[in-house]
N, C-alpha and C positions, 0 to 999 in steps of 0.2 A: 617767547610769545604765548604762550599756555595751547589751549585748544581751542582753536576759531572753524571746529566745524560748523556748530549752529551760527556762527558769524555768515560763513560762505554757505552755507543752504539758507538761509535770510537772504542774501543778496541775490543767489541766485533764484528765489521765489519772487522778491522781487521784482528784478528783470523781466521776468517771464508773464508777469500781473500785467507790466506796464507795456511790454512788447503787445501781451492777446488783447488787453480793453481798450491800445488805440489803432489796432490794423482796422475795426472795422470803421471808427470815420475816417480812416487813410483812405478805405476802399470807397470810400464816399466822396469825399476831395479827388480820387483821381478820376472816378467817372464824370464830374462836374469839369476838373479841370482839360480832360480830354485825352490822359493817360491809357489811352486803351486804342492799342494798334491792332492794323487791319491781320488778319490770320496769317501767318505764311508758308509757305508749301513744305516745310520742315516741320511745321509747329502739328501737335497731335490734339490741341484742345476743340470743341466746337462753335466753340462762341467767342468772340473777341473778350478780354476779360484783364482789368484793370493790373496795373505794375503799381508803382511806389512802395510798393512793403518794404522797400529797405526804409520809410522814413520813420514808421513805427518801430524798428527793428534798432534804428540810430539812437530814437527817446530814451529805450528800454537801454541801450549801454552808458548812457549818459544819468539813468535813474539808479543803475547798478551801481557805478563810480559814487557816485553824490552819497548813497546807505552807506558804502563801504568806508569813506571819508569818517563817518560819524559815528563807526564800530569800534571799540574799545580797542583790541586784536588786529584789527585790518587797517586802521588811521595810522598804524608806523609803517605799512608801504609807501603810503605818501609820504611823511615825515624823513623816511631814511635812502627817497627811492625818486628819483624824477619819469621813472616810465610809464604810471599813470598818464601823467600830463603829459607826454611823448605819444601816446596810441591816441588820448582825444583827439591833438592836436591833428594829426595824421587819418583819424577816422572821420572826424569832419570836413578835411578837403576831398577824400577818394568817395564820399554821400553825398557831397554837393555835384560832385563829378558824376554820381550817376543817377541824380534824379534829374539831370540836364540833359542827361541818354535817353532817361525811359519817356521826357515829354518830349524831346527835341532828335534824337537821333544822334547824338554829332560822329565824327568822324574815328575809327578805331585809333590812327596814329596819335590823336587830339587823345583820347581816354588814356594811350600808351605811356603818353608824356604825362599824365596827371597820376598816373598809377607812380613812376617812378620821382614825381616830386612831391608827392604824401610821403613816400620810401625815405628822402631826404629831408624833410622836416622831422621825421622820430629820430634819422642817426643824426640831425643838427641837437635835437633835446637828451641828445644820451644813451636811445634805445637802438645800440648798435653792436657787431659782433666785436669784440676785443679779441679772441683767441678760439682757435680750433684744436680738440683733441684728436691727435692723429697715431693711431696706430704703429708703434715700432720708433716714433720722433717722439710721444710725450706732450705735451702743449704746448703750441706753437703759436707765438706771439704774430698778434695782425699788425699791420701797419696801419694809420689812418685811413688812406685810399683804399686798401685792399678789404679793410673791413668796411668802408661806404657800399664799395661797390658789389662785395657781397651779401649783403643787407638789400641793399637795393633788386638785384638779383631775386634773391629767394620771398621777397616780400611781391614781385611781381610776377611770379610763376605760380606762387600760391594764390594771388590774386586771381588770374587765370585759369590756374586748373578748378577751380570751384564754378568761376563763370561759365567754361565749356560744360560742365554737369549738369550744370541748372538747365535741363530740359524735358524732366518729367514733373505734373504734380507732387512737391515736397521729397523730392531726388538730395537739390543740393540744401536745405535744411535740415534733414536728419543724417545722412553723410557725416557733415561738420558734426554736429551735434552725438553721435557716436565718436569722431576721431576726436571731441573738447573732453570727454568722460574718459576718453582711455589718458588722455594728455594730462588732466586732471589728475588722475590715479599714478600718476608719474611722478608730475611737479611735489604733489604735496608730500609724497613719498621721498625725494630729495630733501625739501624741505623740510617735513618733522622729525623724520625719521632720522638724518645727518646734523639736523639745525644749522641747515645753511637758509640763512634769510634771504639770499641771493636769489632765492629760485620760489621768493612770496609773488612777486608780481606776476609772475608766467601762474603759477597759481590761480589767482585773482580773476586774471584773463580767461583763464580758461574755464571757471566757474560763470562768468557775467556771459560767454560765447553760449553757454549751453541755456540759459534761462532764456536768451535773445532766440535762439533756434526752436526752444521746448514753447515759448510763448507764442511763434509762427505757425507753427507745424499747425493747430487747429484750423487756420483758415485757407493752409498750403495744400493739404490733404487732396487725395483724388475723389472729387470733381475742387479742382481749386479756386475758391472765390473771388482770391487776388493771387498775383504773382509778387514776389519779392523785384524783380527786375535786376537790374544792373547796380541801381542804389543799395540794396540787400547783399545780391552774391559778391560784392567788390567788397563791401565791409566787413561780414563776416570770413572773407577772405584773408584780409590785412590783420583781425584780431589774431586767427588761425595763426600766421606767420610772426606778429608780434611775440607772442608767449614763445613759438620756439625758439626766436631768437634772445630775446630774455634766458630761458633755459639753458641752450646749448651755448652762445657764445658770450655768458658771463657767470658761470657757474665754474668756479677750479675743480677739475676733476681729483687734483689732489687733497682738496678736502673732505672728497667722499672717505676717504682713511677705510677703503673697501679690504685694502692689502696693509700689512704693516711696512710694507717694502717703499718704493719709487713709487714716482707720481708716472711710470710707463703703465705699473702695474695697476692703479688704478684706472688708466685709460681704457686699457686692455679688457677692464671688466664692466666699463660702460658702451664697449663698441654694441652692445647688440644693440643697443637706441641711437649711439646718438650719430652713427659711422652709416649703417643701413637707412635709418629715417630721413640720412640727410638734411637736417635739422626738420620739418616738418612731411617730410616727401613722405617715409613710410606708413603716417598717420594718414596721409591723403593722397595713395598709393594710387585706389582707382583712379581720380579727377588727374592725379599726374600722369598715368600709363594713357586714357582718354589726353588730354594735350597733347602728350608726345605723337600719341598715332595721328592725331587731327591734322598736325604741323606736316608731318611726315605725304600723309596723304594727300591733303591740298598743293603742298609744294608741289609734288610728283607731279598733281597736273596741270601744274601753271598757274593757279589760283594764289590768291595770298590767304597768309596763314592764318587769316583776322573774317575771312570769306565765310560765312556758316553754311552748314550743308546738312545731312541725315546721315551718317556714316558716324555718330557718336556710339560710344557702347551701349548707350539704352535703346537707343535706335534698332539696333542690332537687335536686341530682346526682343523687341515687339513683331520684330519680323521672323523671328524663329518661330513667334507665335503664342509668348505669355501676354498675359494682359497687364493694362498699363499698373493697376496695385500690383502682379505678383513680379513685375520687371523692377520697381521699384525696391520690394519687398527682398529679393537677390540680390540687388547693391548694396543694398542694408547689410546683407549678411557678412559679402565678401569684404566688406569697409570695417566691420566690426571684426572680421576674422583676420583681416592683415593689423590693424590697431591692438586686439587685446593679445593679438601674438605674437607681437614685439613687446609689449606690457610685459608678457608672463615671460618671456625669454630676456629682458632686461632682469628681473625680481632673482630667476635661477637658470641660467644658460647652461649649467652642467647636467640638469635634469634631463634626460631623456623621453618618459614622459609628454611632455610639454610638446617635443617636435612632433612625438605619434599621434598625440589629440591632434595638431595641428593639421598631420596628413589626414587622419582620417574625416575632420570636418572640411578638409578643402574634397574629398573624394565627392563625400555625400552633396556639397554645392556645385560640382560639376554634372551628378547626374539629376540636381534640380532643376540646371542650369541648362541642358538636353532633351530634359521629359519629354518637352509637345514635338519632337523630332518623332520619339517612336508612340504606338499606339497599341496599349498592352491586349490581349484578347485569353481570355477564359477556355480553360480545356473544353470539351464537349460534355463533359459531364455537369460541369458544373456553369453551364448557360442559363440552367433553370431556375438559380438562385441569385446571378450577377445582374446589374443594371443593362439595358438590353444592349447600351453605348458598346459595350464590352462584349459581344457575341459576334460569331463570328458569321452565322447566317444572315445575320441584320447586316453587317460591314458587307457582303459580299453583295446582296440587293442594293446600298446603301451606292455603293461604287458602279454597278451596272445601269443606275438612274440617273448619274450624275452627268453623262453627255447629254441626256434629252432635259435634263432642268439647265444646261449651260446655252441652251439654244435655244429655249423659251426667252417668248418676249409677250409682250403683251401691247395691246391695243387700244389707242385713245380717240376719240372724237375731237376733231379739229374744229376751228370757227366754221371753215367750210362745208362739214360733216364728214368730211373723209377720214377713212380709218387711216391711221398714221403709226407704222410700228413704235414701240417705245422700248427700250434695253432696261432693266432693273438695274437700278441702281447700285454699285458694287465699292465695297469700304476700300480705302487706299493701300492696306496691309491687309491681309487675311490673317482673320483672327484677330485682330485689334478693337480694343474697346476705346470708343472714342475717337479715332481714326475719320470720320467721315471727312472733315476739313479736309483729306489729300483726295478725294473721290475724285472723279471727273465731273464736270458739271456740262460742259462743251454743248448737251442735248437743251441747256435751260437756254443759251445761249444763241444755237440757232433756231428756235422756236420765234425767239424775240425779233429776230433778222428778219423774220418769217411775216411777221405781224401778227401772229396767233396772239390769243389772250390766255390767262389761266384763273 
C-alpha cells in the first residue's frame, strides 16, 4: 500500500475542517430548537448552554469516510474491508440515539438497549472479535456468540466510560483525542511496519476519531459554547471501541513474525497492549477506573448505576481545589501518561528505562495532583523578595480575619425600609471557577415569598 501518511493527515484535516465550521450553526439549531437544559446540581457551568455537538461531530466522521473512499492508499480499506461500512452503519443509530437524549431525555435502560443494538449491527456487518491472544494458550479461536457478545460488551463499556467523563468543559473530547493518537501510533505501526493490512481500518478510525475531537475542542474549551451531549460522547465512544476491535480481535498475532519461534511467542510479546488494554480499557484507563467507581458507589447506596451524581473524578479535582482548566488539564496528563505508556511499553517492554520515566512522571502528577492541599510559605528571609501570597506574616493576619469576614453580612433596604440582614453569597465548591450554579439561592427565594421587589 506505499505511504498514506499525507492520505491520513488529509482526512484527518478534513474531519476536523468539517467537524469546527458546522458546530457553530449546530449551536444555532440547538438554541432554536430547544436543546439547552435547565442547570443541574451536578453540573459546574453557569448558564444553561446548548448540547447537539455530537451532530457536527457525526458530519465530520461521515466527511472523513467519503475523502478516504476517494484516496488512492485508503480506497482499498474499503475495497478489501467491510468495517468502514460496519462503524457508519453502527455510528448512525447510537447519534440518532443520542440526539433524541439531548432534546428529549429518554430513559437510560431505552439508551442501554440502543447502545447494544448499534454493538449488533457492526458484528451483523463483520466488525466483530474473531479470536483473542491469550497468554500461555496462544490464539484462541471465538466462537460466533462468544465473539457477539463480547464485541457487544466492550463496545458498551467504552461507550460508557466516555459518557461518565463528559463532565467538564472539553474533558471527554480531548481524553479520546489523546487515547486516538496513542492508538493511532499503534495501529499504523502494526500495520506498515509488519504489512498486515488487517490493522488499516482501526488505523483509519483512529485517524477520522482524532480530526472529529481536534475539530470540537475549539468550541468545547472552558467557557464551553456548546456541549457535545450524549449524541457526541456516545459516538466518539463507539469509533474508540470500533478500532480496537478491529485491531485486537482480527489481527493474527502470529503474523507479527516478532519471534521466529510459535505464534505463543509472539503473543507473549504483544501482551503489553493487547492483555492490559483490554482491548481499548488501557487507552481509556481513566473514563474506565471513573465507571467502575460510579457503579460501585451508586450501588452501594441503593441508587442505579445510570443515576448521575458529583462523585466523578473531576468532581473530585475541583473540590480538592484546582480550577475547572487545570482539573481538566491533569486528566489530560494522566490519559496521555497511561496511553503513551502502554505505546512505548508495547514498541520495547524489555527497556527499563521506559518503566522509570513512567514512575517518575506518574510521581511529578501526583504532587500536581495535591498541590492546592498544601500552601508553600517562604523562609523569613526571603519574604522581601516572594509574592506576599507566600509570606508568612500576611498567612497568619490573613487567618486571624477570617472568623470576623465569616460572620459579616451586610444590609439591604426592603420595600418596607427595613434593614434586612443579607449573607454573601458563597460559590458551591471553594475554589471553583465557575461553580456558582451549585450556590445556594434559598435567600432569592424567600425574598419573593416575601413580596419584596428587587
Amino acid at each position: 500500500m506505499g505511504k498514506p501518511v499525507r492520505e491520513y493527515l488529509l482526512t484527518l484535516c478534513i474531519t476536523a475542517a468539517v467537524t469546527y465550521l458546522l458546530t457553530g450553526p449546530v449551536r444555532k439549531f440547538a438554541i432554536v430548537a430547544g436543546a439547552m437544559p435547565e442547570i443541574r446540581a451536578r453540573d459546574v457551568h453557569r448558564e444553561p448552554t446548548p448540547r447537539l455537538g455530537g451532530i457536527a461531530m457525526f458530519f465530520g466522521l461521515c466527511a472523513g469516510l467519503l475523502v478516504a473512499d476517494h484516496l488512492t492508499n485508503l480506497n482499498q480499506v474499503f475495497e478489501k474491508s467491510n468495517e468502514p461500512r460496519a462503524l457508519l452503519s453502527g455510528a448512525a443509530l447510537i447519534w440518532l440515539i443520542g440526539v433524541l437524549d439531548d432534546k428529549f431525555e429518554i430513559d437510560a435502560l431505552i439508551k442501554l438497549g440502543g447502545q447494544m443494538i448499534a454493538a449488533g449491527v457492526m458484528v451483523m456487518q463483520g466488525l466483530t472479535i474473531l479470536w483473542l491472544p491469550i497468554p500461555g494458550a496462544g490464539n484462541v479461536a471465538l466462537t460466533q456468540w462468544q465473539g457477539t457478545l463480547l464485541t457487544v460488551a466492550l463496545v458498551v463499556i467504552t461507550i460508557n466510560a466516555v459518557n461518565f467523563v463528559d463532565g467538564l468543559d472539553g474533558l471527554a473530547s480531548g481524553m479520546v483525542c489523546i487515547a486516538a493518537a496513542a492508538f493511532f501510533l499503534y495501529a499504523y505501526r502494526i500495520w506498515y511496519s509488519y504489512g498486515i493490512e488487517a490493522a488499516a481500518p482501526a488505523t483509519l478510525f483512529s485517524a477520522i476519531l482524532m480530526g472529529m475531537c481536534m475539530g470540537f475542542l475549539p468550541h468545547n474549551m472552558h467557557p464551553a459554547r456548546i456541549f457535545m451531549g450524549d449524541s457526541g460522547s456516545m459516538l466518539i465512544g463507539l469509533v474508540l471501541a470500533a478500532g480496537a476491535i478491529s485491531i485486537t480481535g482480527q489481527v493474527d498475532p502470529d503474523a507479527l513474525k516478532l519471534f521466529a519461534g510459535s505464534e505463543k511467542a509472539a503473543v507473549h510479546q504483544t501482551v503489553p497492549v493487547y492483555i492490559p488494554l483490554l482491548l481499548p480499557l488501557t487507552i481509556i484507563a481513566i473514563p474506565a477506573a471513573d465507571l467502575v467507581l460510579a457503579i460501585v458507589r451508586r450501588t452501594w447506596r441503593g441508587q442505579s448505576p445510570f443515576a448521575a451524581d458529583r462523585g466523578h473524578l473531576h468532581h473530585r479535582l475541583l473540590e480538592i481545589g484546582h480550577s475547572h482548566s487545570r482539573a481538566v488539564l491533569i486528566m489530560y496528563f494522566w490519559s496521555a501518561l497511561i496511553a503513551f505508556g502502554a505505546l512505548a511499553y508495547s514498541v520495547n517492554s524489555a527497556s527499563m528505562w521506559i518503566v522509570l520515566n513512567i514512575v517518575i512522571l506518574s510521581a511529578i502528577g501526583l504532587v500536581l495532583l495535591l498541590l492546592p492541599r498544601f500552601t508553600p510559605r517562604a523562609p523569613r528571609w526571603a519574604e522581601a523578595i516572594v509574592p506576599p501570597r507566600y509570606r508568612r506574616r500576611r498567612a497568619a493576619r490573613f487567618a486571624a480575619s477570617a472568623p470576623l469576614r465569616e460572620t459579616a453580612v451586610e444590609t439591604s433596604e426592603t420595600a418596607d425600609g427595613e434593614a434586612e440582614p443579607r449573607t454573601p453569597a458563597v460559590a458551591g465548591v471553594a475554589g471553583v471557577n465557575g461553580a456558582t450554579a451549585l450556590s445556594a439561592r434559598s435567600r432569592f427565594l424567600e425574598r419573593r415569598k416575601a413580596g419584596t421587589s428587587r
